[in-house]
SELUMFI-466597 format. One record per residue (C-alpha): x, y, z; residue in three letters. Coordinates in steps of 0.5 Angstrom, whole numbers, padded with zeros to 4 digits, always signed. Layout:
BEGIN
XYZALA ...
***
This chain:
BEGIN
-0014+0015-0004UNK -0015+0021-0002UNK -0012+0020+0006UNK -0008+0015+0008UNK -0006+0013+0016UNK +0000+0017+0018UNK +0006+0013+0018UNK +0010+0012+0025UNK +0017+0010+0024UNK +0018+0008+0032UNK +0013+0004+0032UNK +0016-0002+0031UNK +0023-0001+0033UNK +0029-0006+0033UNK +0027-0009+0039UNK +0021-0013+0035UNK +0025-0017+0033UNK +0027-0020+0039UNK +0021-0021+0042UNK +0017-0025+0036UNK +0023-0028+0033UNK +0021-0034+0036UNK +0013-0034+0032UNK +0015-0038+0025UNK +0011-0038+0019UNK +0006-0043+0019UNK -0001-0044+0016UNK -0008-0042+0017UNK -0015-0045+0017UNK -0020-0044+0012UNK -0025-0039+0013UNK -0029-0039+0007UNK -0030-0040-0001UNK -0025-0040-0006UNK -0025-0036-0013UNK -0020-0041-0015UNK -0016-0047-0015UNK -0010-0043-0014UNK -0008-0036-0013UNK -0003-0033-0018UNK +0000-0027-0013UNK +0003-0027-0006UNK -0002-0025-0001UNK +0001-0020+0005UNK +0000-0014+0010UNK +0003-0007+0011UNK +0006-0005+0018UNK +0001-0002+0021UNK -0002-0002+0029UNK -0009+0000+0031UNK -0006+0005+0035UNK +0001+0007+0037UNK +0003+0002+0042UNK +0009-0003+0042UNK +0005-0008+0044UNK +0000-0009+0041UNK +0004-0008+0035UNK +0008-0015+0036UNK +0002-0018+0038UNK -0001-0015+0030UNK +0005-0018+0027UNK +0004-0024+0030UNK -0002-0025+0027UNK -0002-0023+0021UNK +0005-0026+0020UNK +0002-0033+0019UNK -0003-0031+0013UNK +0002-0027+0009UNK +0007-0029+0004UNK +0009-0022+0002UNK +0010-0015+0006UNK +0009-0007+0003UNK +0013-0002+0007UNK +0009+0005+0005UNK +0010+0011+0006UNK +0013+0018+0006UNK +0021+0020+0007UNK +0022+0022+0013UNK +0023+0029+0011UNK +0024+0032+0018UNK +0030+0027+0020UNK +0032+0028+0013UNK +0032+0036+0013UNK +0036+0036+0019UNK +0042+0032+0017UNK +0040+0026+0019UNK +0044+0021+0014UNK +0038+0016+0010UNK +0043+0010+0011UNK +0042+0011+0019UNK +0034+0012+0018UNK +0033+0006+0015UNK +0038+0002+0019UNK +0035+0004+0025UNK +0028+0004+0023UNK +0026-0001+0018UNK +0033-0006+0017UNK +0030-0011+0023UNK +0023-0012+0021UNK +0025-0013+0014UNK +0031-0018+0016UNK +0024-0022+0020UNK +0020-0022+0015UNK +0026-0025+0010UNK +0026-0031+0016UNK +0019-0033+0014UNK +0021-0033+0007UNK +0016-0027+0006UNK +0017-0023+0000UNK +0018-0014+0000UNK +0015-0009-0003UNK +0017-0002-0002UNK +0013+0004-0004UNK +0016+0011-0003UNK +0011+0017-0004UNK +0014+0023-0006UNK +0008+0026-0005UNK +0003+0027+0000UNK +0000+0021+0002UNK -0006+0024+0006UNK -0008+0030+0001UNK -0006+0028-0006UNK -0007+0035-0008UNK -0002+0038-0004UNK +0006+0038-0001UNK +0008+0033+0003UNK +0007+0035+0011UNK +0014+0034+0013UNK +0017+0040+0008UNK +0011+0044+0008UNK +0014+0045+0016UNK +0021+0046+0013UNK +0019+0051+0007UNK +0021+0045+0003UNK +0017+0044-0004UNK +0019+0037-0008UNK +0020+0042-0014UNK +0027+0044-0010UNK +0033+0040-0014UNK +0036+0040-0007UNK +0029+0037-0004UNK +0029+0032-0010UNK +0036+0029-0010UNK +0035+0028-0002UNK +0029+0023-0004UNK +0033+0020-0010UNK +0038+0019-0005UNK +0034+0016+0000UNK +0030+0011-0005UNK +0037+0008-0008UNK +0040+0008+0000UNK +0032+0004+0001UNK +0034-0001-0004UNK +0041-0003-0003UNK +0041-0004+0005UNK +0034-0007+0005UNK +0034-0011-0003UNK +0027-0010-0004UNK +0024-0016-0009UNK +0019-0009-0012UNK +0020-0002-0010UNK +0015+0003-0013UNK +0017+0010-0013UNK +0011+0014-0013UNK +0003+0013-0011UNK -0003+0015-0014UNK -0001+0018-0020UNK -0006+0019-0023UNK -0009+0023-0018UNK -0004+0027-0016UNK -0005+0029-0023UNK -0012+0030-0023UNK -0012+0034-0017UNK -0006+0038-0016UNK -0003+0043-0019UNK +0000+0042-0025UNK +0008+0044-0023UNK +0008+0040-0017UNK +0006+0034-0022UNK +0011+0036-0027UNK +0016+0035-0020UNK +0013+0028-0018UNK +0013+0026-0025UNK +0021+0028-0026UNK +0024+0026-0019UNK +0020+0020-0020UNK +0023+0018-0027UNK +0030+0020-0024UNK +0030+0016-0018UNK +0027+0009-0023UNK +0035+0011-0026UNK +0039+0012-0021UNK +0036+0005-0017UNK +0037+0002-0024UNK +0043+0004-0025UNK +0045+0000-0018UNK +0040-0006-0018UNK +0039-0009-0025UNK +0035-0014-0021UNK +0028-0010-0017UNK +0022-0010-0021UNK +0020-0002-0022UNK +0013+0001-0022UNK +0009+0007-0020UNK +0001+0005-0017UNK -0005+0008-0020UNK -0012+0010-0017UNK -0016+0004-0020UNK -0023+0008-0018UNK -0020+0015-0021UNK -0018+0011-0028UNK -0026+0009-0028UNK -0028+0016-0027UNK -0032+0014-0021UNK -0028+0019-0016UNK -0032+0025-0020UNK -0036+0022-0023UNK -0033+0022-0030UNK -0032+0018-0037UNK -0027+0012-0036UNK -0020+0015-0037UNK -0015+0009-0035UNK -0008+0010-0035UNK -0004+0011-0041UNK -0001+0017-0038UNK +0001+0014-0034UNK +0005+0009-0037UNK +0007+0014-0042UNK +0010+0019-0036UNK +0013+0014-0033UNK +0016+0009-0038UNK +0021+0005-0034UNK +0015+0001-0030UNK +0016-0006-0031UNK +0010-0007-0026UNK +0004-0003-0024UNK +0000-0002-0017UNK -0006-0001-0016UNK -0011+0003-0011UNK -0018+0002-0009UNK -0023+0003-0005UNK -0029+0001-0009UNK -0034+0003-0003UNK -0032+0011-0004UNK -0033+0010-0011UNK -0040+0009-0012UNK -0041+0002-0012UNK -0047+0000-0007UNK -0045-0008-0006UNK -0038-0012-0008UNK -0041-0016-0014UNK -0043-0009-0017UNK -0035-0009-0018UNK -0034-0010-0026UNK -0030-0017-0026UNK -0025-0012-0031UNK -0024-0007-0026UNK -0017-0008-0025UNK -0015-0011-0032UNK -0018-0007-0037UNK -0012-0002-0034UNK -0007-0005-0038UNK -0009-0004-0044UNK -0007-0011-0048UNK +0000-0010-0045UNK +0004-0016-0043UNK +0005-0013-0035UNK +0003-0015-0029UNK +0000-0012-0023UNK -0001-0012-0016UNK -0006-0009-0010UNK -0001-0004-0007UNK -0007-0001-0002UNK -0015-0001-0002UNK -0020-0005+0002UNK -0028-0004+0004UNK -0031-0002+0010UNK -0034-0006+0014UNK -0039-0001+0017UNK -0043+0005+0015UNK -0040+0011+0014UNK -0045+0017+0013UNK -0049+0015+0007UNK -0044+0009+0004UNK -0048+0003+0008UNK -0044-0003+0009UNK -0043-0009+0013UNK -0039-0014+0017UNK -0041-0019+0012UNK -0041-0015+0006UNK -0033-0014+0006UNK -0032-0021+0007UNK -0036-0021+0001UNK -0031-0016-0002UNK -0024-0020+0000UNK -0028-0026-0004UNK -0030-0022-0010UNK -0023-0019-0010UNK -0021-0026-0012UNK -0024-0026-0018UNK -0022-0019-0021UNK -0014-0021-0019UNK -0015-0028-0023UNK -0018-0024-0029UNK -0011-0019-0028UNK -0006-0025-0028UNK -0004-0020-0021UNK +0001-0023-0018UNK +0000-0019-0010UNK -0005-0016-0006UNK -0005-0013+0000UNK -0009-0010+0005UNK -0005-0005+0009UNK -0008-0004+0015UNK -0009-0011+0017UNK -0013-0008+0024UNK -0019-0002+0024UNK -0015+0004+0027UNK -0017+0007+0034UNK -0018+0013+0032UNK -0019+0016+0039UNK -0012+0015+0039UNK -0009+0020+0034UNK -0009+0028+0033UNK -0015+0031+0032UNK -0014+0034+0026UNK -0013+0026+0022UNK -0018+0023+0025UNK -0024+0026+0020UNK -0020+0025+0015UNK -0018+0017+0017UNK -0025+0015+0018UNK -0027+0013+0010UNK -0021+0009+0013UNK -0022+0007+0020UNK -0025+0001+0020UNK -0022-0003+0014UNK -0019-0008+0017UNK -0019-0015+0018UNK -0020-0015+0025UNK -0023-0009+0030UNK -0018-0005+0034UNK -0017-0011+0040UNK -0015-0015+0034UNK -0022-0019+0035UNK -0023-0023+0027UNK -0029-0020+0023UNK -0031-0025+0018UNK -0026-0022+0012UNK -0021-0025+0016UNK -0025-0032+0014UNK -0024-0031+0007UNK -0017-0028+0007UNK -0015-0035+0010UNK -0019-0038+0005UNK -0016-0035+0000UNK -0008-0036+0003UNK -0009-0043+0004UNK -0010-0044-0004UNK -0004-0046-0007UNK +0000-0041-0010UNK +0002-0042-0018UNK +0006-0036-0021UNK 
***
């Protein structure tokens, strides 16, 4: 993915927690067909909001909490807080500790992904050290990102933690030296939280459309360099957005799309992000219906996977009125991915995500 909704770190502050401890995990009904008599993966949610409103944050969390049995912390280090001395311990207390300790009361599993790169423009610098004159390829810049994965890890134990996205997009579009740079501070970091937890499961995600050839219209390419550049993975995420990739309709989607990537190997892997629009966007044409008919395809391309999550981190359209001018052309492709609209009304994806949740799960 090219872009990605800026994440606010005080969006959802340690009052959360008090206000929906009282909203418990239970069952929703179903909404629409099943691919499968069970589904093999955890099914779950990033933290996002349709705009940055305290309120209308608790009141998405306690909707999409009841459909979910996974969690997806994404996003960038807090470079800004981090540069000014603010100790990583402190950032993840104060910021993440109490959402993760809800999430764990409703027996949801986390998954944590921290991106070393930029997480809305692939090709380049993380914005929070470009505003310092800070560059990834810094061993200082780069010991502050290993610290704050393993700090990130031991205060929030994480089931899964990945250590760097897209990566074989960043190297398709970035400069050469900053993919050297992600790749070593990616591989040092997976050291470095190994060496404390023997037990979280490692990964790095991929962009599924990029390894296809579809972004640019070139060959298949996979990811074997991916798996050879990062040799500690024990799982592997996957990105995609096939909408942008060409595909006219859900069904065009190859029912190997997702497992060709492994290439025989004996690994198991997870949607980290990806969706399809639920309305036309220039000349990518789309419907209501159509994404519903993409949350239902999906299933099938995760059962031929053995894929054991999927997650739709932006559970609501975003508000794009309500962020800066200069992200909101970049976030339209991604505005409108949500299973329900920016006043939390379900569209109809919402029906065969439930669906699909109330399947029983076999691991």
């Amino acid at each position: 993915m090219f872009l990605r909704q800026p994440r606010s770190r005080n969006l959802i502050p340690v009052l959360l927690l008090l206000l929906i401890v009282g909203c418990k995990h239970s069952s929703v009904s179903d909404g629409g067909p099943a691919a499968a008599p069970a589904r093999t993966y955890r099914m779950g949610f990033g933290d996002n909001a349709p705009r940055p409103d305290f309120n209308v944050a608790v009141q998405t969390i306690h909707m999409w909490v009841l459909r979910a049995d996974a969690a997806m912390l994404s996003g960038e280090p807090p470079w800004d807080s981090l540069l000014a001395g603010i100790p990583p311990e402190s950032l993840v207390v104060n910021h993440e500790l109490a959402l993760v300790n809800y999430y764990r009361s409703n027996g949801i599993d986390l998954w944590i992904y921290l991106d070393p790169g930029n997480g809305l423009n692939r090709g380049g610098e993380a914005d929070g050290l470009v505003r310092n004159g800070r560059s990834i390829t810094e061993s200082a810049i780069q010991r502050m990102y290993r610290r704050y994965a393993v700090v990130s890890d031991s205060i929030l134990h994480p089931e899964h933690i990945g250590l760097a996205l897209e990566t074989n997009l960043i190297r398709a579009v970035s400069p050469a030296p900053l993919y050297q740079a992600i790749r070593q501070v990616t591989n040092d970091a997976a050291a470095d939280v190994r060496a404390r937890d023997p037990d979280v499961k490692l990964s790095v995600s991929v962009q599924v459309d990029q390894a296809w050839g579809r972004l640019f219209g070139g060959p298949y390419e996979g990811v074997e360099t991916d798996f050879a550049d990062f040799p500690f993975m024990q799982e592997l995420g996957l990105s995609s957005y096939p909408y942008l990739a060409h595909f006219a309709r859900p069904e065009d989607i190859p029912p190997d799309y997702y497992s060709r990537l492994l290439g025989g190997r004996m690994i198991h892997p997870m949607v980290t992000e990806g969706g399809w629009t639920s309305t036309t966007i220039d000349t990518i044409v789309s419907s209501p219906e159509e994404q519903r008919r993409y949350i239902a395809w999906q299933a099938r391309l995760l059962d031929a996977a053995s894929a054991i999550a999927v997650f739709q981190l932006t559970f609501t359209d975003i508000d794009l009125s309500t962020y800066p001018q200069q992200y909101q052309g970049p976030l339209l492709p991604f505005a409108s991915l949500g299973l329900v609209d920016v006043n939390l009304a379900p569209k109809p994806s919402l029906g065969a995500w439930d669906s699909l949740y109330a399947l029983p799960r076999s691991p």
